[in-house]
C-alpha positions in Angstrom: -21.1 -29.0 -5.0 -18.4 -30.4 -7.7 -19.2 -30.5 -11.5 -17.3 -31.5 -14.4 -15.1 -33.5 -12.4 -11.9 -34.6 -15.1 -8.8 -36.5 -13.9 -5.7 -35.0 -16.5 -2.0 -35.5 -16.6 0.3 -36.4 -14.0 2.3 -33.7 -12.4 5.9 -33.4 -14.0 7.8 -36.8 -12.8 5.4 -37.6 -9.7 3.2 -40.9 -10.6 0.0 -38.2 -8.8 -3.0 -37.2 -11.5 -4.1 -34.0 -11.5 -7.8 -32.7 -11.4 -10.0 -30.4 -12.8 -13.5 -29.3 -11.8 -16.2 -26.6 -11.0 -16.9 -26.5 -7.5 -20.1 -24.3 -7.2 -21.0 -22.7 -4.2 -23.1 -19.9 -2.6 -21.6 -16.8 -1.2 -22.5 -13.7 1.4 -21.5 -10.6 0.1 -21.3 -8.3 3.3 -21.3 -4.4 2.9 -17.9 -3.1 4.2 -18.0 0.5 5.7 -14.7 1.7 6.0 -14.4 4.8 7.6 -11.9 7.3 6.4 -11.1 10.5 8.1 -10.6 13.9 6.2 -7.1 14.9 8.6 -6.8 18.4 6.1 -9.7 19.1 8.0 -8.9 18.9 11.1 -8.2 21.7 13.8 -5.1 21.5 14.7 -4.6 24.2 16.8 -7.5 23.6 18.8 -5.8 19.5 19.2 -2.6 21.1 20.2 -4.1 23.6 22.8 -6.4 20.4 24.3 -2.9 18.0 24.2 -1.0 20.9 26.1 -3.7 21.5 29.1 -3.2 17.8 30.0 -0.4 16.7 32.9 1.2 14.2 31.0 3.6 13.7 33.9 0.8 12.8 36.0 -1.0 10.5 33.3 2.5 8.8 33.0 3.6 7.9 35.8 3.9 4.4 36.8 2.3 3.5 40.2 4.7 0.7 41.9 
């Protein structure tokens, strides 16, 4: 909905009329969960020992 609806001055040298109003409206506000991980926690070791016991060759190679 529009309220207080005022035509004012024209823009600079254009012969257009600028407006003013309060359009008022109804809004959703949706809760955002953002998930952060805590990586200064992680085990690093154990992800490097898991990423080394996997054939990359095999996992990358293309099949023609």
């Amino acid at each position: 909905m529009v309220e207080n609806l005022k035509v004012i001055d024209t823009f600079s040298t254009s012969d257009h009329q600028m407006i003013e109003c309060d359009v008022i409206a109804k809004t959703l506000v949706k809760d955002v969960v953002k998930v952060r991980y805590c990586y200064d926690c992680a085990d690093y070791e154990k992800i490097k020992t898991t990423l080394q016991e996997i054939s990359w060759r095999n996992c990358l190679r293309t099949k023609m």
